[in-house]
C-alpha positions as CSV (number, residue, x, y, z in Angstrom):
1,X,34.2,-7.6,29.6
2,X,36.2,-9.6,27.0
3,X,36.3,-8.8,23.1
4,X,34.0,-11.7,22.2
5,X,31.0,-11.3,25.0
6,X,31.1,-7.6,23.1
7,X,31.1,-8.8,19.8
8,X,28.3,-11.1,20.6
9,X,26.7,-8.4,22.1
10,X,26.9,-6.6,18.6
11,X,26.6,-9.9,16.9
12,X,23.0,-9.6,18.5
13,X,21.9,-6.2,18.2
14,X,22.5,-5.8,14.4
15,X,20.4,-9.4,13.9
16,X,17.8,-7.8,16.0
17,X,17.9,-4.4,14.2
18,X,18.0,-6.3,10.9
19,X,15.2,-8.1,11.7
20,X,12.9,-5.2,12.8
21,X,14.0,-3.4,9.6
22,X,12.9,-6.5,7.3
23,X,9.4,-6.9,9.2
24,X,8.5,-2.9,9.5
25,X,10.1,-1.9,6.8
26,X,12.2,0.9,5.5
27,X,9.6,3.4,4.4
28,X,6.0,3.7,3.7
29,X,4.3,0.1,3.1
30,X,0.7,1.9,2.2
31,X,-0.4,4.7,0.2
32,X,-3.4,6.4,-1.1
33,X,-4.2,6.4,-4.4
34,X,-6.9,8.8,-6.8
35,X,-8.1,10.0,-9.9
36,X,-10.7,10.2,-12.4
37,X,-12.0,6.7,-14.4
38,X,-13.4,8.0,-17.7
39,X,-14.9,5.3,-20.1
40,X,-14.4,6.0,-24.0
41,X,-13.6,10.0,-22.8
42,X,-16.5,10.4,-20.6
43,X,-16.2,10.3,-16.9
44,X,-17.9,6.6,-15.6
45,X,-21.1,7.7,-13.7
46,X,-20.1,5.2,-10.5
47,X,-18.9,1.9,-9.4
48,X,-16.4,0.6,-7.4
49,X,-12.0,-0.1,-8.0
50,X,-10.3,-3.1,-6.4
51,X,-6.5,-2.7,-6.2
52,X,-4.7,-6.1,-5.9
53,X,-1.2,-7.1,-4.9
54,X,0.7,-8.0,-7.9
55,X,2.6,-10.3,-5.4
56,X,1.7,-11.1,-1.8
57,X,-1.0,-11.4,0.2
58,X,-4.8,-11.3,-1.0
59,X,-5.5,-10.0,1.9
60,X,-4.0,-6.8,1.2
61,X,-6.4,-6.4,-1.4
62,X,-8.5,-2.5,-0.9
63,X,-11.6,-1.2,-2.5
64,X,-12.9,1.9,-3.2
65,X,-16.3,4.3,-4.5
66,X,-16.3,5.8,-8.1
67,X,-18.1,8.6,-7.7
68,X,-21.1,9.8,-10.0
69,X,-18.1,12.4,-11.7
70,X,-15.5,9.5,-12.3
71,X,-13.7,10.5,-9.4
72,X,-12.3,7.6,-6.6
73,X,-9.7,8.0,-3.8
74,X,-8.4,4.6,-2.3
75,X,-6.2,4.3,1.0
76,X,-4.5,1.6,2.8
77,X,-2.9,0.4,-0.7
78,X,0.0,-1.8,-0.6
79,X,3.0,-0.3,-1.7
80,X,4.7,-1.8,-5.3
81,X,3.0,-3.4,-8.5
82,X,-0.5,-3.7,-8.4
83,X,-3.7,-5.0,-10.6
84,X,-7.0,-3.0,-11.1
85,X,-10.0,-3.7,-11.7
86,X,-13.1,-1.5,-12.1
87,X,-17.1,-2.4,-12.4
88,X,-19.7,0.2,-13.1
89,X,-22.7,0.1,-10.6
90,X,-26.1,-1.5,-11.7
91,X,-28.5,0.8,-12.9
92,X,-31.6,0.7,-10.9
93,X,-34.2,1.2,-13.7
94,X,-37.0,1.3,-11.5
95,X,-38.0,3.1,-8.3
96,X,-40.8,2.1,-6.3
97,X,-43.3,4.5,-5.8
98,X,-43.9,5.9,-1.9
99,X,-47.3,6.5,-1.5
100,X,-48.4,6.4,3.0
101,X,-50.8,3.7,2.9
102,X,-53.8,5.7,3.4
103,X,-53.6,6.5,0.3
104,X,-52.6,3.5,-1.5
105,X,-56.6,2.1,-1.0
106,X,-57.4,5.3,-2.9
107,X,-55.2,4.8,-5.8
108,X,-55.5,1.0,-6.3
109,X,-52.9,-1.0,-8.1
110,X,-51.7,2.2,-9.8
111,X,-49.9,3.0,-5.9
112,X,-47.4,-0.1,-6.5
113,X,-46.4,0.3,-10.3
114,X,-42.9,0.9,-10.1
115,X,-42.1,4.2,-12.4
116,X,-38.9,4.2,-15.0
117,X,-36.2,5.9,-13.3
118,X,-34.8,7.9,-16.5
119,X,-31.9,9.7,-14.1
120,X,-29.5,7.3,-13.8
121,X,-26.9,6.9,-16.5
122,X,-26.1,3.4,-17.8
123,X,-22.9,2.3,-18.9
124,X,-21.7,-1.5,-19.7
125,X,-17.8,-2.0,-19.7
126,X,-16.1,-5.1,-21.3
127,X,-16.1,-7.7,-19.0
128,X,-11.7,-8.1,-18.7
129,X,-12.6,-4.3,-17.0
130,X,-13.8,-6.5,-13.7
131,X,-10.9,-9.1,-13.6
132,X,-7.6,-7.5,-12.3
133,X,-5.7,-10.4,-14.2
134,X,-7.4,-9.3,-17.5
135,X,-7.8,-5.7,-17.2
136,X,-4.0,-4.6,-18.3
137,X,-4.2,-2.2,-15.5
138,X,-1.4,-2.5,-14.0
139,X,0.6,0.4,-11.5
140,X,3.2,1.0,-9.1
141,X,2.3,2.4,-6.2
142,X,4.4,4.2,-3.8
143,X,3.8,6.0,-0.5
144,X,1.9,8.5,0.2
145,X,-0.5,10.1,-1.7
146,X,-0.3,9.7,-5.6
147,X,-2.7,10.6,-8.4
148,X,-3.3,7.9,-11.4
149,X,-6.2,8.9,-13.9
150,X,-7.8,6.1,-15.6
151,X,-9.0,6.3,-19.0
152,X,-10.3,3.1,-20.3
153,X,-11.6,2.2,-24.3
């Protein structure tokens, strides 16, 4: 074998090793972020976080439930800067009543009033809250799991 079919040979296994390095990466490209979202101190009674690529693809982009205690655990989220944004859930402020319809012709209209529904908190956020390029949340995520508390005014 001469000296240059080897040092193509090596030529082409550090270009291929290189190249599998660049596309998988050297470490974790997701993690899994969680914490509490608290609005003015208190914890926010539910909604939803989006977590956004500062750079890259939208289509990274990951969701996730806030709880009824503030609490929210995301996965899948793309490792480096990121944007936030967070929207409360819509109160429902009336629940139907469910009354079996034999006994809806006994109670007339009174059967399909809907009744307040008094349990569910309501909380109203500024509006930048719901726009990740307005919210000034901004984070770095790494791999693995990592804990960010969000206390927003």
């Amino acid at each position: 074998m001469s000296d240059l079919s080897v040092v193509r040979r090596v030529r082409r296994a550090s270009a291929i090793l290189i190249f599998t390095l660049l596309v998988v990466g050297c470490g974790r490209s997701k993690g899994t972020l969680s914490g509490k979202v608290t609005y003015r101190g208190a914890p926010l009674p539910g909604g939803s976080i989006t977590i956004v690529p500062e750079k890259g693809n939208a289509a990274q982009t990951v969701s996730g439930k806030i709880e009824s205690n503030g609490t929210y655990s995301v996965s899948n989220v793309p490792v480096g800067a990121v944007k936030v944004s967070i929207r409360v859930s819509e109160p429902t402020p009336f629940a139907e009543a469910r009354i079996p319809p034999s006994e809806m012709a006994a109670k007339g209209n009174e059967a399909v009033k809907p009744r307040a529904n008094p349990a569910q908190p309501t909380v109203r956020l500024p509006l930048e809250y719901s726009d990740p390029e307005k919210s000034g949340l901004r984070y770095t995520i790494n791999g693995g799991s990592q804990t960010q508390d969000i206390d927003l005014k």
